[in-house]
C-alpha positions in Angstrom: 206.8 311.4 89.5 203.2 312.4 89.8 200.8 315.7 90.4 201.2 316.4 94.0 198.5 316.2 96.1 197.1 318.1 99.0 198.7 315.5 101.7 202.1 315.2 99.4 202.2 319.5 99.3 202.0 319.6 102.6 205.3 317.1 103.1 207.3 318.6 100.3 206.8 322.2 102.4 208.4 320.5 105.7 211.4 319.5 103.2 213.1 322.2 100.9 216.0 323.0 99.6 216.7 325.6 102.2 216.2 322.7 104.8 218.7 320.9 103.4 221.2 323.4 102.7 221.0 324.9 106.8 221.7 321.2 107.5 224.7 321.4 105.4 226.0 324.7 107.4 224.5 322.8 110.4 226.4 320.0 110.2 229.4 321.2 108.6 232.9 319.6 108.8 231.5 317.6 111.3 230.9 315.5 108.8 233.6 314.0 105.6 232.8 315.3 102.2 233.4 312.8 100.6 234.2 312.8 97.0 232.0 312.7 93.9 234.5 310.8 90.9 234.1 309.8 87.6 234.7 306.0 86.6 236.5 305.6 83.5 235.9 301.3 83.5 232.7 301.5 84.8 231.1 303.8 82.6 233.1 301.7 79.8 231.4 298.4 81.0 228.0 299.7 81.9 227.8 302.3 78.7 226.9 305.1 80.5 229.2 308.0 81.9 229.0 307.2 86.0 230.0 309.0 88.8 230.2 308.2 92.0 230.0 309.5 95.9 231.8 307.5 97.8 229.5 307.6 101.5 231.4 304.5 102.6 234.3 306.8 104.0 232.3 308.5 106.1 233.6 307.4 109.8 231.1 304.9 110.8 230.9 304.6 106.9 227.6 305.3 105.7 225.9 308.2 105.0 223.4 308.0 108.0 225.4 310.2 109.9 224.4 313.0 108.3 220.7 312.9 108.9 221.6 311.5 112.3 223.3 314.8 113.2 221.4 317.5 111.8 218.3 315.8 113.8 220.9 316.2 116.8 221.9 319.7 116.5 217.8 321.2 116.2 217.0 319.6 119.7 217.0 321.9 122.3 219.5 321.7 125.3 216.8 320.1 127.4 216.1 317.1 124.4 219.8 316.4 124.4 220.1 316.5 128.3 217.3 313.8 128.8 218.9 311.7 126.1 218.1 310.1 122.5 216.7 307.1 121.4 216.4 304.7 118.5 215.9 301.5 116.9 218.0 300.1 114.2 220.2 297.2 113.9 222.4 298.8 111.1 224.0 302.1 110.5 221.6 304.5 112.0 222.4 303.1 115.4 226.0 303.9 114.8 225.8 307.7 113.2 223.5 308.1 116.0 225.8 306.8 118.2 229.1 308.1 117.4 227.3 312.3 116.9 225.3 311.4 119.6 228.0 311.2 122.1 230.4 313.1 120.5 228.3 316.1 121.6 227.4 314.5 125.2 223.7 313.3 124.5 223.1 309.8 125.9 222.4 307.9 123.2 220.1 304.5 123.3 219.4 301.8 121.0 217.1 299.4 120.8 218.0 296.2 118.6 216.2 292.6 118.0 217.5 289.6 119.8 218.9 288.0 116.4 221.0 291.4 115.6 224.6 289.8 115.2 226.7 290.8 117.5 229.7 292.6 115.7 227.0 295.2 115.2 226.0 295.4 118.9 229.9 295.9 119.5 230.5 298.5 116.6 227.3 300.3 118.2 228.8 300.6 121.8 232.6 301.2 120.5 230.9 304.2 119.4 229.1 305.5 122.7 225.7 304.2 122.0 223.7 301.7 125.3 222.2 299.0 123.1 219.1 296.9 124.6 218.2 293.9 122.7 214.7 293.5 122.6 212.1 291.3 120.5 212.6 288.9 117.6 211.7 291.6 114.7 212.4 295.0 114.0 208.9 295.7 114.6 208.9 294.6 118.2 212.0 296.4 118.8 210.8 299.8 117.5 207.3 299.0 119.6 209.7 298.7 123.0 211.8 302.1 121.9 209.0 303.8 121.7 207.3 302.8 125.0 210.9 303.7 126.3 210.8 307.1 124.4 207.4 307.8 126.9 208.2 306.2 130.0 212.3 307.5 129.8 211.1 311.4 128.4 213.5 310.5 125.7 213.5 311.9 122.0 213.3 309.7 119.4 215.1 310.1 116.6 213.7 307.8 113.6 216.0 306.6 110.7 214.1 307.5 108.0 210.8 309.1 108.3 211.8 312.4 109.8 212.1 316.0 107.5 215.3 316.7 109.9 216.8 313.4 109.4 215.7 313.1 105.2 217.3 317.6 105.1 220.3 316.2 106.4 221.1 313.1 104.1 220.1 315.4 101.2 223.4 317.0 101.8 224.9 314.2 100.2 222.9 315.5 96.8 224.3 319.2 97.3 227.7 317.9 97.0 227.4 315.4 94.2 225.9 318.3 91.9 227.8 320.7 92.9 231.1 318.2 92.1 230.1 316.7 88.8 227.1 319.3 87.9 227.3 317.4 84.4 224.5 314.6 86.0 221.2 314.2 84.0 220.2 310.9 86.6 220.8 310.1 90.3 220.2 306.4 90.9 219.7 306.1 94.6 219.1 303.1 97.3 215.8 303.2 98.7 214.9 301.6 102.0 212.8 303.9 104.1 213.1 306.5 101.6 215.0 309.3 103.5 218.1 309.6 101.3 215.9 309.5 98.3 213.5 312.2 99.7 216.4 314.5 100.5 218.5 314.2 97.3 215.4 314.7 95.3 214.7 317.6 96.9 217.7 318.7 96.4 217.8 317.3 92.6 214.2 319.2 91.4 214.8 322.2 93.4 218.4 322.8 91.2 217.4 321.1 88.1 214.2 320.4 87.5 215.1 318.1 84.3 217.3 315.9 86.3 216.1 312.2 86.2 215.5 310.7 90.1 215.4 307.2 90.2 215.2 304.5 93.6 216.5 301.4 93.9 215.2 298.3 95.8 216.4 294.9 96.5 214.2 292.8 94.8 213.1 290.8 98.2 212.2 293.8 99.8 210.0 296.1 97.3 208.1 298.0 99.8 208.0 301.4 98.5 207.9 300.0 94.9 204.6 298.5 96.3 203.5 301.6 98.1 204.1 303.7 95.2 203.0 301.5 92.8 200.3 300.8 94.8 201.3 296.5 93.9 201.6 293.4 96.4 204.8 292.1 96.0 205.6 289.4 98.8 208.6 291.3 100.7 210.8 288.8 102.7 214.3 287.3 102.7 217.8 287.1 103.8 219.1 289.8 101.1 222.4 290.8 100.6 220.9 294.4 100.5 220.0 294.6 104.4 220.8 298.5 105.2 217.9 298.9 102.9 215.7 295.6 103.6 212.2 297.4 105.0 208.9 295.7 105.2 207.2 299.5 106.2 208.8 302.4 104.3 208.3 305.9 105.8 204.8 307.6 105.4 206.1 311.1 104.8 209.1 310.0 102.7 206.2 308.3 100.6 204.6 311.9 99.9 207.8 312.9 98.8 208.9 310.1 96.8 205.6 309.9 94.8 205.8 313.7 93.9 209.2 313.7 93.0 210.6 310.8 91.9 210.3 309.3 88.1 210.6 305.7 89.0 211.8 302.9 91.1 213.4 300.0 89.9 214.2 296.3 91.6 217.6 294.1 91.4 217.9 290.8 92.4 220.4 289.2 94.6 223.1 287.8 92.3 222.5 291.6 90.4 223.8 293.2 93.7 226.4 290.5 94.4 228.1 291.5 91.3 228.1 295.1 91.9 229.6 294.4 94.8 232.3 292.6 93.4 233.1 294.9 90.1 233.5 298.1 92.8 236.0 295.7 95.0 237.9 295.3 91.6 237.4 298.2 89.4 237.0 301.1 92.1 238.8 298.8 94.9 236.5 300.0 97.0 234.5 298.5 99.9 230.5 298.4 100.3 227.9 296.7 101.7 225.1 295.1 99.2 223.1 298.5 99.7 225.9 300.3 98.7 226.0 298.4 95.4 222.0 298.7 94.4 222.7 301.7 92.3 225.4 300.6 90.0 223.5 297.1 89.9 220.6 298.7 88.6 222.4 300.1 86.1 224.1 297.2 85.1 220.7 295.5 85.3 218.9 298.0 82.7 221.5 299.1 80.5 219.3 300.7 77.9 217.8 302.7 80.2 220.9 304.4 81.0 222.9 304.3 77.4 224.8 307.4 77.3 223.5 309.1 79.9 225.6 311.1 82.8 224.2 308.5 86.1 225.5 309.5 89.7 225.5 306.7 92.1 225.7 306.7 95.7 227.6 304.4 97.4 225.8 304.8 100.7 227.5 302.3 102.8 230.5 300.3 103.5 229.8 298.3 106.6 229.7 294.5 105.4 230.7 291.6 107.2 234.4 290.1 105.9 233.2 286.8 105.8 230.4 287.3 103.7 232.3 289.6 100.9 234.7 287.0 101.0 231.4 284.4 99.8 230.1 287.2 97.4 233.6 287.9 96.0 234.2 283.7 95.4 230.5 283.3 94.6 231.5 286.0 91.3 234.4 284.3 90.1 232.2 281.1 90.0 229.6 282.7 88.1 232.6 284.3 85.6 233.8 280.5 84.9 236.8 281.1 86.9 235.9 278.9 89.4 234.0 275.8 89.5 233.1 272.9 91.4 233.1 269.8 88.9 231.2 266.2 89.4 233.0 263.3 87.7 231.9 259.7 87.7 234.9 257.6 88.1 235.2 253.4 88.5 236.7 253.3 92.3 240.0 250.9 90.8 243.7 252.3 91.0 244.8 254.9 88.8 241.2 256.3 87.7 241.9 259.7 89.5 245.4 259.9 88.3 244.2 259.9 84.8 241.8 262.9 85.8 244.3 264.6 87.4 246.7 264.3 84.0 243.7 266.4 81.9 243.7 269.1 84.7 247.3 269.5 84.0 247.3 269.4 80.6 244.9 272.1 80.2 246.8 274.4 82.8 243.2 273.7 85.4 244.5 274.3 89.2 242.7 272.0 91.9 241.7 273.4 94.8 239.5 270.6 96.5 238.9 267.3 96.0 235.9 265.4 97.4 234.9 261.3 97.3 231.5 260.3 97.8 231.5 256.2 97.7 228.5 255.5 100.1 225.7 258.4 99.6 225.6 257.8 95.7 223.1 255.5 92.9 226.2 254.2 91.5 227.2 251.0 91.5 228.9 249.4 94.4 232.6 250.0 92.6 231.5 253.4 91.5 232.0 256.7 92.8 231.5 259.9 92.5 234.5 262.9 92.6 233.7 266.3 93.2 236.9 268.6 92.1 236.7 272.4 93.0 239.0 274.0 90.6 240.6 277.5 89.4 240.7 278.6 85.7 241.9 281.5 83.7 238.0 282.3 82.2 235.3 280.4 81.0 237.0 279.5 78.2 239.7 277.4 79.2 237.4 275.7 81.8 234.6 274.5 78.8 238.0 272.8 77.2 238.7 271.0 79.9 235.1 269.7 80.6 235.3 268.8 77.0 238.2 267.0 77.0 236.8 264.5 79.9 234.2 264.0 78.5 236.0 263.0 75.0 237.7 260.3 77.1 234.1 258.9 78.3 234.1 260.6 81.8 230.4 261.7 82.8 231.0 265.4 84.1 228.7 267.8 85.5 229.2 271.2 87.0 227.0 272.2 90.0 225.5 275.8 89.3 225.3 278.2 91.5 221.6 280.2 91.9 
């Protein structure tokens, strides 16, 4: 957090707490409170006392709803007649949607080419027309925005709009007014509006209270902005709700003036969180959702004993990838592993693996040969056994035990 200047006044007057709480009476049970709870094994494990607001059961679940709406409900009758429009492949284009035609405004978006297409479907289920346009994001927001001109349509951005940043500050009003306790709000950063709003919110109520963002480390652009560094920014993260190469200009101002720091996590940081608020909260995010509790988990220290809310600002992952992330944990925890033998190819020789796998209570899920793609001899060959265990523990025993009987084992990492 730094001395405002002239240009960062100016954006910290167009966002106040009253802004934010008329968008709370604005939008009001329009939208789900959701609730703000204390985690008993999560503060346990992490050594801080964490609470946490559960955005994910919104109805499109995420908290973009909220900014989405409020920017709704200031148009005038005339804006809402002629239609909205946007561009976003995540859940912007859905809030937008679902508010947008709830109260009878046409609602467009604009979406790249390569936006997978169970979120082109969850857009339209919700009321939205979606046009796929471009490769990038970039090209997609340059064709809404000729569209916003030629069409007379409003355009309604995700992120770098005072309307849009009042509204998702809501979601701090209800967090402090639910566990009022918090010294530090640890909250995604992507464009910057939920940030900019809750810290609004956050200084304007308690000026003490620590603010701090949270990046994916692939994608540090406000980190770099702020930090005024040159990061590369780029990747298939598991964070993409808040994946931005160009964060917001006036969410910048704010975010400079009134936020203490910004940290990065890396991707197997945010796969665990996901995975520990499947088990422990059995709860449902996406790898946004998750970047608060994994920096936490990734700075411990920092946050010994203090009282951390967390925002879990989204819950829209797709199955088959929590399914990877979820497996991808247990692998890193020991409890599963993939295991590379050497074996003679003669009769018997996997038989007598198979007898230590039992012995040590090991379940085999998959078994794979390789005889022909290998630098062992012709009447060697290699065995690749996927297996279950009870920890780490009882899988180092059995590795152990092979290779006490002369096998040549390997296990193949993961990153």
């Amino acid at each position: 957090m730094s001395e405002a200047d002239p240009t960062s006044k100016a954006a910290l007057s167009a966002l106040t707490l009253a802004d934010v709480e008329a968008a709370a009476k604005r939008i009001g049970d329009a939208i789900v409170r959701t609730p703000t709870l204390h985690s008993k094994t999560l503060s346990k494990i992490t050594g801080a006392e964490i609470w946490l607001k559960f955005e994910n059961l919104q109805f499109t679940a995420a908290y973009k709803e909220r900014g989405a709406l409020n920017a709704l409900l200031l148009m005038d009758e005339d804006q809402r007649n002629r239609g909205v429009i946007a561009a976003s492949a995540g859940n912007h284009s859905q809030g937008l949607s679902y508010h947008g035609t709830r109260l009878g405004v046409p609602v467009t978006i604009v979406m790249p080419k390569t936006t997978p297409v169970v979120k082109v479907m969850q857009t339209e289920s919700v009321g939205g027309k979606v046009l796929l346009e471009g490769e990038t994001y970039d090209e997609a927001y340059a064709y809404a925005r000729g569209l916003e001109k030629k069409l007379g349509l409003t355009f309604v951005h995700p992120f770098d709009d005072p309307n849009v940043a009042a509204g998702q500050g809501t979601v701090a009003l209800e967090m402090l007014a639910d566990a009022p306790e918090l010294d530090t709000l640890v909250v995604p950063i992507g464009g910057g509006g939920l940030i900019s709003g809750m810290a609004t919110v956050a200084r304007a109520t308690n000026p003490a209270i620590e603010v701090l963002g949270v990046q994916a480390a692939l994608y540090p652009s406000m980190y770099d902005k702020i930090k005024h560094a040159s990061l590369p920014c780029g990747g298939d993260t598991l964070a993409e709700g808040i994946a931005v190469k160009q964060p917001g200009e006036f969410t910048a101002q704010i975010i400079e003036a009134l936020v203490d720091d910004i940290l990065l996590v890396s991707e197997p940081e945010l796969e665990k969180a996901v995975s520990l608020l499947l088990q422990i909260e059995k709860t449902v995010v996406e790898g946004a959702g998750a970047a608060g509790l994994a920096a936490v988990m990734a700075h411990r220290d920092r946050f010994k004993g203090k009282k951390v809310g967390l925002v879990l600002c989204g819950g829209n992952i797709d199955t088959r990838l929590l399914a990877n992330v979820l497996l991808r944990d247990l692998a890193r925890d020991g409890r599963l592993a993939r295991l590379r033998i050497t074996l003679q190819d003669r009769p018997g020789a996997l038989y007598k693996v198979m007898h230590e796998f039992d012995a040590h209570n090991v379940n085999i899920l998959e078994i794979y040969h390789q005889r022909i793609f290998t630098d062992l001899p012709a009447k060697g060959l290699v065995t690749d056994i996927e297996c279950e265990a009870r920890d780490r523990q009882q899988l180092e025993m059995l590795v152990a035990a092979l290779r006490g009987k002369g096998y040549a084992v390997s296990q193949v990492e993961l990153n």
